[in-house]
C-alpha positions as CSV (number, residue, x, y, z in Angstrom):
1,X,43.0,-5.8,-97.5
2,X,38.6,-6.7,-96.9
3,X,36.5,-3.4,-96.9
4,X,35.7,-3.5,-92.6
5,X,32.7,-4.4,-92.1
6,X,28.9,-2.7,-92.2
7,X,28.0,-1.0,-89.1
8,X,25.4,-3.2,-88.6
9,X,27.8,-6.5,-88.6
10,X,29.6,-5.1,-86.1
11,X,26.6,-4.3,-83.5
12,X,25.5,-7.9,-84.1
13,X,29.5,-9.5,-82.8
14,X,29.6,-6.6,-80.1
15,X,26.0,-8.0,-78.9
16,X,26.9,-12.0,-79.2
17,X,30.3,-11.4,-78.3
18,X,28.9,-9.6,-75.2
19,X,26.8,-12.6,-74.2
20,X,29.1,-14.9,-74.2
21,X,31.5,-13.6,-72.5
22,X,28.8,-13.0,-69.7
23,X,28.3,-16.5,-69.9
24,X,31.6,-17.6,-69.5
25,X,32.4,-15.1,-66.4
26,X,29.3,-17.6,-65.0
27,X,30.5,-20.6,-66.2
28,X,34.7,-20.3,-65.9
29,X,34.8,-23.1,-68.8
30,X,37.3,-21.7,-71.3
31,X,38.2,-18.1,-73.2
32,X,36.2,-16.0,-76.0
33,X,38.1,-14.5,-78.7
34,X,37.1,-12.0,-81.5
35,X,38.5,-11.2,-85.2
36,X,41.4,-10.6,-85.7
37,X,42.5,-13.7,-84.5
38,X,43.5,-16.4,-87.3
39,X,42.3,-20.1,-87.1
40,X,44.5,-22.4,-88.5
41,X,43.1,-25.6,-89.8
42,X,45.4,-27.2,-92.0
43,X,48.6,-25.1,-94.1
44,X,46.4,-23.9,-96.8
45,X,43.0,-23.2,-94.7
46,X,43.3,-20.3,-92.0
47,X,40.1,-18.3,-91.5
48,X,39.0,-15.7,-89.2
49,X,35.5,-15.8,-87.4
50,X,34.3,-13.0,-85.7
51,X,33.9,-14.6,-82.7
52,X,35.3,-17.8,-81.5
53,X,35.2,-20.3,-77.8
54,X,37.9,-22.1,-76.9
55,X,37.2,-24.6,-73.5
56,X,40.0,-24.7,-70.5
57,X,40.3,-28.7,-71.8
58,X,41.4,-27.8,-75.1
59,X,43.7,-24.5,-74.6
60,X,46.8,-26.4,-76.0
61,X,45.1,-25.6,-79.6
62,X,45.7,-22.3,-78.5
63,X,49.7,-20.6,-79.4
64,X,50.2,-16.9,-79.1
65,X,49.7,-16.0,-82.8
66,X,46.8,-18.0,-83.6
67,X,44.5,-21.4,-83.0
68,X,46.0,-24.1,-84.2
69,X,42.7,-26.2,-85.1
70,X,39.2,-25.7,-84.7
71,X,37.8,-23.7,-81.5
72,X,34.9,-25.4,-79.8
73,X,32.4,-22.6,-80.7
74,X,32.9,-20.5,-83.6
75,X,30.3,-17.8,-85.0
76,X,31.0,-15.6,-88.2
77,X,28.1,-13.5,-89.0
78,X,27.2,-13.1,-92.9
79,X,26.9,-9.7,-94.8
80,X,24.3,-9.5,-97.1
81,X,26.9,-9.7,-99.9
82,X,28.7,-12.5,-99.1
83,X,25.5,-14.7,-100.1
84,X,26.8,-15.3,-103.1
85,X,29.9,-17.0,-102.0
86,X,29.0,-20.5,-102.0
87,X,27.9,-21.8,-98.6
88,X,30.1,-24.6,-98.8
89,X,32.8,-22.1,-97.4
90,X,30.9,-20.1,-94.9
91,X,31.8,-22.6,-92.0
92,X,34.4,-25.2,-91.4
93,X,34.0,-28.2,-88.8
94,X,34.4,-28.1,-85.2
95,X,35.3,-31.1,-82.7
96,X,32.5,-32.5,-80.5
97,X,30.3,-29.7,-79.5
98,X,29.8,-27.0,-82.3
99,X,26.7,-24.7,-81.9
């Protein structure tokens, strides 16, 4: 099991995820999510952003264990330490409108 995360990490989702989800009580578009809640983008490639959008028009990627596919937003804030992994990983590819 991952150390959870700094203090600071999670005061930066909280706010973002806040946000959005004022947004989308605005703007009834589609449903926010936060970690833990697996993305799965192919058999060997499931990740778990800290925050993640999935629009009304696109729910059917959506099962009651996980996302099956990428969401339409995704965020994943970075701890200072995990600037060494190679930035190739740090985000995967969404359809159409990724932020």
């Amino acid at each position: 099991m991952s150390p959870s995360p700094f203090r600071k990490h999670q005061s930066i989702s909280r706010e973002i995820e806040f946000r959005l989800c004022q947004w989308v009580e605005t703007h009834p578009l589609g449903e926010v999510y936060d970690a833990p809640f697996d993305v799965v983008l192919s058999q060997y490639d499931i990740v778990q952003p800290d925050i993640l959008y999935i629009s009304y028009e696109r729910k059917s990627i959506l099962i009651e264990a996980n996302v099956q596919g990428a969401p339409d937003l995704v965020r994943d804030i970075q701890e200072r330490a995990s600037f060494r992994i190679p930035p190739s990983t740090w985000f995967f590819s969404c359809p159409g409108r990724c932020l």
